[in-house]
Backbone as a chain_set.jsonl record, in Angstrom:
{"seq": "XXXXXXXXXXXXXXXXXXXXXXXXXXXXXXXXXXXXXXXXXXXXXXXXXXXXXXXXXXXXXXXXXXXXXXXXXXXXXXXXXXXXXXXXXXXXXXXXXXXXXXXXXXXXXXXXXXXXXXXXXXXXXXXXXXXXXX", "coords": {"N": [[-26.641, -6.064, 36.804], [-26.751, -8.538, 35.718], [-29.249, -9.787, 36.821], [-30.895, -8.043, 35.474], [-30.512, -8.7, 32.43], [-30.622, -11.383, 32.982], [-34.012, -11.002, 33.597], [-34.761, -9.662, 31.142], [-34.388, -11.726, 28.957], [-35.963, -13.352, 30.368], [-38.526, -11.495, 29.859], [-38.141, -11.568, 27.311], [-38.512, -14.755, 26.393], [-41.665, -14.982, 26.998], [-42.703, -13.182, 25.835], [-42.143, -14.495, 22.938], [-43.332, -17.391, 23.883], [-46.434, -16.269, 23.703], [-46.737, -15.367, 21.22], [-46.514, -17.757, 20.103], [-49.017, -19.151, 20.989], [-50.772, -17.764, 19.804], [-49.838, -17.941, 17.114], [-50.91, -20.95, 16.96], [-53.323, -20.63, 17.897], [-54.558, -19.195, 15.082], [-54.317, -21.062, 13.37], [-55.892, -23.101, 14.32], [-58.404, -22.122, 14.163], [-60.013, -22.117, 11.536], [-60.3, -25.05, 11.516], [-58.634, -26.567, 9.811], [-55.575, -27.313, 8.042], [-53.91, -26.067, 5.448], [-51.663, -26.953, 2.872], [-49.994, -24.721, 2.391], [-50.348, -23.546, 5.063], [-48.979, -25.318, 6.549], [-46.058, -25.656, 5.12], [-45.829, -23.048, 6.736], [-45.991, -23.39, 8.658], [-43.165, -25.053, 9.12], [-41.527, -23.246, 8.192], [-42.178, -21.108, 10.472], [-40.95, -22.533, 12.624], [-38.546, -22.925, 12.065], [-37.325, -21.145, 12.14], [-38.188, -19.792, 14.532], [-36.328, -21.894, 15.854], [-36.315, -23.88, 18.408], [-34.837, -24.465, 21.181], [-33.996, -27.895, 22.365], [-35.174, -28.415, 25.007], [-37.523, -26.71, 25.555], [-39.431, -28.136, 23.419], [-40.977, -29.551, 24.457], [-42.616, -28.406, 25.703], [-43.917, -27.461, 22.875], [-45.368, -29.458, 21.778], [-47.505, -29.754, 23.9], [-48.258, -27.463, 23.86], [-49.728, -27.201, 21.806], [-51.021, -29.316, 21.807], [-52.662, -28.284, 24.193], [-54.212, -25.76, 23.506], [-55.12, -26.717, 21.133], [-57.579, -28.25, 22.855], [-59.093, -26.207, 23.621], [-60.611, -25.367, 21.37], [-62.821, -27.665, 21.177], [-65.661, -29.466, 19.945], [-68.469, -29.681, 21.999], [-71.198, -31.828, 21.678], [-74.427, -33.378, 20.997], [-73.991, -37.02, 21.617], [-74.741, -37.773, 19.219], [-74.538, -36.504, 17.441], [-73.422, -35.327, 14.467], [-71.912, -33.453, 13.554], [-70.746, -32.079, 15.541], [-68.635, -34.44, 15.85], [-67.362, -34.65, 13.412], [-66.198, -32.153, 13.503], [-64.416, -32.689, 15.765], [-62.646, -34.338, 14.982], [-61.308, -32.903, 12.371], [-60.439, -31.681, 13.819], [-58.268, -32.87, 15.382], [-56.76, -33.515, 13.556], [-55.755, -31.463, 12.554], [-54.307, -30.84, 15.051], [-52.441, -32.717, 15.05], [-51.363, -32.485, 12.563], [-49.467, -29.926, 13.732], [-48.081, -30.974, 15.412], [-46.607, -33.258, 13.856], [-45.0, -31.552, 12.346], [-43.582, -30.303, 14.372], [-42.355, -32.528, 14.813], [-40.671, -33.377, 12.524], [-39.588, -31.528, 11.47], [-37.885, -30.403, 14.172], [-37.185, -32.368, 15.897], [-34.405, -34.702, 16.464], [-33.524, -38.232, 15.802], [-32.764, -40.303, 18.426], [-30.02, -41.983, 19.143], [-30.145, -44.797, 20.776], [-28.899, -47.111, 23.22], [-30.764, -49.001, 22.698], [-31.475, -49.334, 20.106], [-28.752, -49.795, 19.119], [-28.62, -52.099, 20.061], [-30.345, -53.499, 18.185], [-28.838, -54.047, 16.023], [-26.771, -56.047, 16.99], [-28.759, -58.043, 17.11], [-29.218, -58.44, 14.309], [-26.938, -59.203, 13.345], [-26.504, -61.642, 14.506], [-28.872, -62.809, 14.086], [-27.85, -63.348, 11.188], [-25.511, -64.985, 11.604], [-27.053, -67.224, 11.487], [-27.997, -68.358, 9.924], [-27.254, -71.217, 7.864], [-25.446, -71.731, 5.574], [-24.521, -73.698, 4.138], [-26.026, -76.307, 5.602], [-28.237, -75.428, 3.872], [-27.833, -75.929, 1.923], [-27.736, -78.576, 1.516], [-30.099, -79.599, 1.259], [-31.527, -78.562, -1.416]], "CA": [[-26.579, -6.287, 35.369], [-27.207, -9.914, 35.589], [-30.399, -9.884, 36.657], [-31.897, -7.023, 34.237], [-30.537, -9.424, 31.387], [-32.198, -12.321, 33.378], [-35.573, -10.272, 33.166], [-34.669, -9.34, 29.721], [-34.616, -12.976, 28.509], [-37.718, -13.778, 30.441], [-39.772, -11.439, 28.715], [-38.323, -12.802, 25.41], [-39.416, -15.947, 26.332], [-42.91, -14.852, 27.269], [-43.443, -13.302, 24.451], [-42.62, -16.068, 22.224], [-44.562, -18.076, 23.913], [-47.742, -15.75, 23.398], [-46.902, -15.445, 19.761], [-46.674, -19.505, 19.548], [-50.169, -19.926, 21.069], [-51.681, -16.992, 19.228], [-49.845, -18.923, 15.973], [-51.668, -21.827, 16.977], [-54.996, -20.045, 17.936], [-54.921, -18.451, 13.831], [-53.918, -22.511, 12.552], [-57.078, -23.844, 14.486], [-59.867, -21.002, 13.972], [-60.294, -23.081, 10.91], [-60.41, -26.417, 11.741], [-58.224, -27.26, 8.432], [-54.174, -26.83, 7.84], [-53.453, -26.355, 3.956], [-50.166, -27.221, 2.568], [-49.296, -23.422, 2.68], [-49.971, -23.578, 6.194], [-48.369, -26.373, 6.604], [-45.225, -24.885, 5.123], [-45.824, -22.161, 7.106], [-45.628, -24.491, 10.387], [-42.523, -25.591, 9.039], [-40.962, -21.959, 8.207], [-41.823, -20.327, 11.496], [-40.156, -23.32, 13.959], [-36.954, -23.008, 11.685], [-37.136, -19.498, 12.268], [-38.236, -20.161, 15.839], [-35.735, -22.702, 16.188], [-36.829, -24.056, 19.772], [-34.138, -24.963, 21.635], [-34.698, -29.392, 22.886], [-36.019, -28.182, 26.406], [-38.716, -26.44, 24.614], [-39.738, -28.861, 22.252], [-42.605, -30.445, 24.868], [-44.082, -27.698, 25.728], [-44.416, -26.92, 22.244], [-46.239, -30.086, 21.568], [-48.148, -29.687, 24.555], [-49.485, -26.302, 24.245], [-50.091, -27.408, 20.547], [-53.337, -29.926, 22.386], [-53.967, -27.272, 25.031], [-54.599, -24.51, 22.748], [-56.43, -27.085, 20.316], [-58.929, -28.527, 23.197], [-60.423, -25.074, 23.693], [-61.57, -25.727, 20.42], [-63.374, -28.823, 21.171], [-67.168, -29.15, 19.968], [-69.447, -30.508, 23.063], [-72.403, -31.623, 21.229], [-74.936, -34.4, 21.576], [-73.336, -38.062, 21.151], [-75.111, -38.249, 17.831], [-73.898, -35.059, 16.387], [-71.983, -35.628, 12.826], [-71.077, -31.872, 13.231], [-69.643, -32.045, 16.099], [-67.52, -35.556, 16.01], [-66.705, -33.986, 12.21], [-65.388, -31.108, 13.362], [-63.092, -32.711, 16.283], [-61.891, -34.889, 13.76], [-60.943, -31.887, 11.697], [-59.481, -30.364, 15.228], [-57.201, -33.451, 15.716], [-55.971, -33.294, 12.352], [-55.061, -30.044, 12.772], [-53.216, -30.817, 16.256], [-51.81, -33.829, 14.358], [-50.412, -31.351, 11.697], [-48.71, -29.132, 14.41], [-46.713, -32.237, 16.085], [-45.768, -33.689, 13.266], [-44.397, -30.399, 11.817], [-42.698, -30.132, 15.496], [-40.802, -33.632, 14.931], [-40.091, -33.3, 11.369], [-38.942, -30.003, 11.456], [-36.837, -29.855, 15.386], [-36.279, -33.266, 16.343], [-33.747, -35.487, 15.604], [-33.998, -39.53, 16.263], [-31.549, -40.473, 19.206], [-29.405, -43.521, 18.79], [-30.255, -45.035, 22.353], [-28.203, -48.633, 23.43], [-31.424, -50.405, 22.802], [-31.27, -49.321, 18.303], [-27.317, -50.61, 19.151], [-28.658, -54.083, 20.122], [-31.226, -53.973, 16.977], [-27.417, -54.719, 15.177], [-26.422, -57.245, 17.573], [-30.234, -59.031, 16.918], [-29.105, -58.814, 13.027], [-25.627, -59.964, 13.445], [-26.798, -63.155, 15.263], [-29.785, -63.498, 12.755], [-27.469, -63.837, 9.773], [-24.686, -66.05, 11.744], [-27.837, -68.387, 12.092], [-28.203, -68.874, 8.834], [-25.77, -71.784, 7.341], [-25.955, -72.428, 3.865], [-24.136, -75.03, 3.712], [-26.739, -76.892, 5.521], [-29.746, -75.026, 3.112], [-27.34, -76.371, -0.068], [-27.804, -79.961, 1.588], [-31.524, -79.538, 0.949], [-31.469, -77.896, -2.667]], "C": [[-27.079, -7.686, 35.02], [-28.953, -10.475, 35.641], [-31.393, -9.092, 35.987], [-31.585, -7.959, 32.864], [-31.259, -10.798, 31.913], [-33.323, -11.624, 32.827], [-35.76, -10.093, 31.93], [-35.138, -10.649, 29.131], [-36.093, -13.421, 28.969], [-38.692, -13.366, 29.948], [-39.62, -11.744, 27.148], [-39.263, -13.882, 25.22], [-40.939, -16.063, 26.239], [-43.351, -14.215, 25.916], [-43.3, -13.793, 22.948], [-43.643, -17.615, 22.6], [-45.877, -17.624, 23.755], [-47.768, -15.665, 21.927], [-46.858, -17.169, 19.118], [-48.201, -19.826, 19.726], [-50.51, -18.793, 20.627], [-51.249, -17.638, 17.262], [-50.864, -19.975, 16.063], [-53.024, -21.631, 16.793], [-55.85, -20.12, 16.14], [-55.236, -20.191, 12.956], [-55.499, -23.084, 13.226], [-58.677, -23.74, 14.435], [-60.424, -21.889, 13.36], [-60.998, -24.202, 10.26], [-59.763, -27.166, 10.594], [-56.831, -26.836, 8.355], [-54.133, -27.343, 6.483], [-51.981, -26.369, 4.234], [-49.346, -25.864, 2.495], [-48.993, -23.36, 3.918], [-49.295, -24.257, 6.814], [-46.703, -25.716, 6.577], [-44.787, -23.978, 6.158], [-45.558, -22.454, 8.806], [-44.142, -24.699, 10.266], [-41.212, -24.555, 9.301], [-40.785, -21.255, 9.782], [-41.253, -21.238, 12.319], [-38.912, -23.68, 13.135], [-36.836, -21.866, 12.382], [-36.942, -19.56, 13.729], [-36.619, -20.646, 16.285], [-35.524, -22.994, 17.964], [-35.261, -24.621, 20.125], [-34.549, -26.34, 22.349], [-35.435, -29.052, 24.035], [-37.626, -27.774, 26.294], [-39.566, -27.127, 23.574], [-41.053, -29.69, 23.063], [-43.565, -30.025, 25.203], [-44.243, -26.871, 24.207], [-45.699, -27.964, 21.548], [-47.279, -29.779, 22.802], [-48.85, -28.487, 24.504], [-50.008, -26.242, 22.575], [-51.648, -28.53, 20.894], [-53.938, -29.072, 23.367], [-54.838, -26.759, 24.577], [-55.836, -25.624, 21.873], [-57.704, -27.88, 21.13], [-59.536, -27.461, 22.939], [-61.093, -25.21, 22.418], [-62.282, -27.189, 19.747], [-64.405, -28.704, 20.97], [-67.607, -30.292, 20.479], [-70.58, -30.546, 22.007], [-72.833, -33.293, 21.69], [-74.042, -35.765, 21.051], [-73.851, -38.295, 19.885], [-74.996, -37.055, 16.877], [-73.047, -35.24, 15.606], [-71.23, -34.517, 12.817], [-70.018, -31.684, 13.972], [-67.96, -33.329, 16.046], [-66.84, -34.767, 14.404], [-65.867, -32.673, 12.676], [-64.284, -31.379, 14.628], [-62.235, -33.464, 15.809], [-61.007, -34.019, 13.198], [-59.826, -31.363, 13.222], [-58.292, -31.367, 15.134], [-56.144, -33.785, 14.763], [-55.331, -32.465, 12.211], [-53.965, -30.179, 13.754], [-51.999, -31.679, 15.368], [-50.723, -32.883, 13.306], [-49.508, -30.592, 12.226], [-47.593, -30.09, 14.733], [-46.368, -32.518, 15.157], [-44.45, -32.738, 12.463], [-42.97, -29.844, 13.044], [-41.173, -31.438, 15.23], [-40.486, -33.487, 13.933], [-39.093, -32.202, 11.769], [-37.241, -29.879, 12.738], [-36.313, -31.011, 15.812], [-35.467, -34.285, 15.546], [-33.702, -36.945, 16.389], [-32.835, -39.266, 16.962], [-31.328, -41.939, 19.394], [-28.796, -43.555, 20.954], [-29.324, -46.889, 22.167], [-29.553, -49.055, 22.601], [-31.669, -50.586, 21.194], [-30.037, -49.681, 17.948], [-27.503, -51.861, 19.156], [-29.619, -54.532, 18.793], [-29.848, -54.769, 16.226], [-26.772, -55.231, 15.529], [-27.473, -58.649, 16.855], [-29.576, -59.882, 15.031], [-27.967, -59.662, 12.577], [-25.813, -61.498, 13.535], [-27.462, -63.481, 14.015], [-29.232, -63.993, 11.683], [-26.404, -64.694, 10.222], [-25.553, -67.419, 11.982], [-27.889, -69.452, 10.809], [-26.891, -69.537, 8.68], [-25.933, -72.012, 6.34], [-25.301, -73.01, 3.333], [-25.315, -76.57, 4.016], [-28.011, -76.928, 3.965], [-29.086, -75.42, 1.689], [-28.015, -77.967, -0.012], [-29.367, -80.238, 1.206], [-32.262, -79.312, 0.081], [-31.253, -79.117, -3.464]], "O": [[-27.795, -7.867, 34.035], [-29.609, -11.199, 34.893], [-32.58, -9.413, 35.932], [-32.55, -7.961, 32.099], [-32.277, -11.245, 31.384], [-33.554, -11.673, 31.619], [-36.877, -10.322, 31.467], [-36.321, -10.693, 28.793], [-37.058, -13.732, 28.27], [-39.641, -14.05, 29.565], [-40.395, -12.006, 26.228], [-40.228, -14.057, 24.476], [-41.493, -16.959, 25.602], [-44.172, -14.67, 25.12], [-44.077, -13.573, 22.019], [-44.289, -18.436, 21.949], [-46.686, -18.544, 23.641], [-48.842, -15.896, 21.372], [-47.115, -17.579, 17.986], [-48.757, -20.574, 18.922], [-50.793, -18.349, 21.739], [-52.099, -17.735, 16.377], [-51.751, -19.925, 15.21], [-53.767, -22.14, 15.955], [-56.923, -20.631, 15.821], [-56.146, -20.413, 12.158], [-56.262, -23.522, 12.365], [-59.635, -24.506, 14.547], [-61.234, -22.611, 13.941], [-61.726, -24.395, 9.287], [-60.192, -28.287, 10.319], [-56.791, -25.651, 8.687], [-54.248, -28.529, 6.177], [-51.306, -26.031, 5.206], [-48.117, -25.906, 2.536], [-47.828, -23.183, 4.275], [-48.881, -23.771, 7.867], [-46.129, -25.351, 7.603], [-43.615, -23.981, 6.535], [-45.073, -21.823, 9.745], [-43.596, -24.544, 11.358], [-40.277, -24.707, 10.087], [-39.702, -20.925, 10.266], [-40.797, -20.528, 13.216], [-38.256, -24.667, 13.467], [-36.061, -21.828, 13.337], [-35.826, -19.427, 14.231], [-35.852, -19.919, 16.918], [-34.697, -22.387, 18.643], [-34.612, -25.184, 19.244], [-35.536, -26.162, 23.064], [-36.573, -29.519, 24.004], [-38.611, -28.333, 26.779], [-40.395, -26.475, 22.939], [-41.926, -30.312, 22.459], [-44.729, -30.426, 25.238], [-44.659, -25.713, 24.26], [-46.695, -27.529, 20.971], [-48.283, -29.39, 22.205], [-49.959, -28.392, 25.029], [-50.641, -25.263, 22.181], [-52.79, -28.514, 20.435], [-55.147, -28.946, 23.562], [-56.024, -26.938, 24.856], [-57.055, -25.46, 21.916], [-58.708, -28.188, 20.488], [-60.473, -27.473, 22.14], [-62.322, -25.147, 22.476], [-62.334, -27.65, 18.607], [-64.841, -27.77, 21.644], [-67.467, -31.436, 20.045], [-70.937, -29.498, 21.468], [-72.177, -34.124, 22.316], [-73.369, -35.573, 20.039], [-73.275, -39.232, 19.332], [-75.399, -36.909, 15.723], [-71.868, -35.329, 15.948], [-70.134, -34.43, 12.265], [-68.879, -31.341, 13.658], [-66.758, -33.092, 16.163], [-65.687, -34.343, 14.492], [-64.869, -32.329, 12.042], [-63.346, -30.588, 14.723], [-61.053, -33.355, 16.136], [-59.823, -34.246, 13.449], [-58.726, -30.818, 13.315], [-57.226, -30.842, 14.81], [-55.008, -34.197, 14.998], [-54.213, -32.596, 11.711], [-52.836, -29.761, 13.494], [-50.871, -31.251, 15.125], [-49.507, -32.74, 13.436], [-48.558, -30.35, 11.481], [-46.423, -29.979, 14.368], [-45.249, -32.007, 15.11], [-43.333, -33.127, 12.123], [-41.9, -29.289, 12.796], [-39.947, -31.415, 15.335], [-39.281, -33.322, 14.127], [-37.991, -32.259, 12.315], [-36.098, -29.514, 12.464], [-35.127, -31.013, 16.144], [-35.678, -34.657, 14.391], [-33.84, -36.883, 17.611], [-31.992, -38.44, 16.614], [-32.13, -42.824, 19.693], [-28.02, -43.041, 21.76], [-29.255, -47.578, 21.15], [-29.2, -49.597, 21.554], [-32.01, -51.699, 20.796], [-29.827, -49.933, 16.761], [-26.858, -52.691, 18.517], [-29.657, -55.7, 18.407], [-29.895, -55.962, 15.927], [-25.766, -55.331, 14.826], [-27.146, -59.719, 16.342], [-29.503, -61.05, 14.649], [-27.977, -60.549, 11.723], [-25.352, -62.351, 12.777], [-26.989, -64.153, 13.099], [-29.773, -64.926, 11.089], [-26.07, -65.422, 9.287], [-25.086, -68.445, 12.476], [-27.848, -70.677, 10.701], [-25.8, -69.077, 9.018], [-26.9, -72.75, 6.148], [-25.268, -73.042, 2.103], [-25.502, -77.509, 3.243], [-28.452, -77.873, 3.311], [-29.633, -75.278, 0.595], [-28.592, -78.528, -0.943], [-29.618, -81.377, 0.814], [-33.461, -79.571, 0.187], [-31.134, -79.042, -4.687]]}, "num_chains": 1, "name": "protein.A"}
């Protein structure tokens, strides 16, 4: 029983991950993410809702998926540098839609000592001296 619900789950997984990079595929045909789509980035990874483990390979198969649509052309090609421009904008649109959307900032020691730094900074100040100077 354990391992038929193992198996079970794995092909969940698999085929959310084929419907994430066939999402992606439809977002980069393109080369442009409107503010619908946009939305629409935003909608399906609520829906989604990746669990944190998942969250790097969703950025990551968010630049796989968008090299294949890289245009090789000569170094003086406007079409091509224009259109991987357009591609990385697009990738750019996916990640940011990934951190907005799933992650949340993590309060590490070293954003604890930012309010040590500030503490100090304002016991530096004396203003009794800065009156003597007024």
């Amino acid at each position: 029983l354990f391992l038929c619900s193992v198996s079970l789950y794995l092909q969940l997984i698999s085929m959310a991950n084929k419907q994430i990079v066939e999402f992606y595929r439809n977002l980069y045909s393109d080369l442009s993410v409107s503010r619908d789509e946009n939305d629409e980035i935003c909608q399906t990874l609520t829906e989604l809702n990746p669990p944190p483990d998942k969250l790097v390979w969703l950025r990551a198969t968010a630049f796989r998926i968008g090299s294949e649509y890289l245009s090789y052309g000569d170094d003086d090609d406007d079409e091509g540098r224009e259109a991987n421009v357009s591609l990385l904008k697009c990738i750019n649109a996916v990640v940011h839609a990934i951190e907005i959307t799933c992650m949340t900032p993590s309060m590490s020691e070293e954003d604890n000592d930012d309010d040590d730094d500030e503490e100090e900074e304002s016991s530096l100040f004396d203003e009794e001296s800065f009156q003597e100077y007024v």
